[in-house]
Residue, then its C-alpha position, 0 to 999 in steps of 0.5 A: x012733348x017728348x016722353x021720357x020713359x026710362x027705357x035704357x040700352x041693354x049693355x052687353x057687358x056688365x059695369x062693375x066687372x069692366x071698371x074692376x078690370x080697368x082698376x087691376x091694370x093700373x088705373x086708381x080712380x075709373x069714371x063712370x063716362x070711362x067705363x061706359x066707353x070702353x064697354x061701347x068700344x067692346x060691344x062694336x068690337x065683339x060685333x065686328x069680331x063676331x060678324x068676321x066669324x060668322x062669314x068664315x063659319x059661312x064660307x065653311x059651310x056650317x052655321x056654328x061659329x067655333x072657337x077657331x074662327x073666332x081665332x082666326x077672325x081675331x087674328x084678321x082684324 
């Protein structure tokens, strides 16, 4: 027997902002299962973004990720 407990995945990102965003740059009528992708491609994204500024944080010598190697990171990605 499998429970279902109602235990979702905490989104990093919250819905309504996103789908309010993806309306102002064009689209008229926004899916739920749209919303939810784009912020699943966000989340790996500022992951990926984050990892990448942290290894130059690192490589720096300094545990605090700053705005310029979250700069950098973008600009290598």
């Amino acid at each position: 027997m499998i429970l279902n407990l109602g235990i979702k995945k905490m989104a990093a990102f919250a819905w309504s902002p996103l789908r309010a965003l993806m309306k102002k740059a064009g689209a008229e009528i926004v899916s739920r299962a749209a919303v939810d992708k784009l912020m699943d491609y966000l989340e790996e994204y500022a992951k990926t973004l984050t990892g990448c500024a942290l290894d130059i944080a690192k490589h720096s010598g300094r545990k605090k990720v700053t705005q310029n190697d979250m700069k950098i990171a973008i600009n290598l990605i």
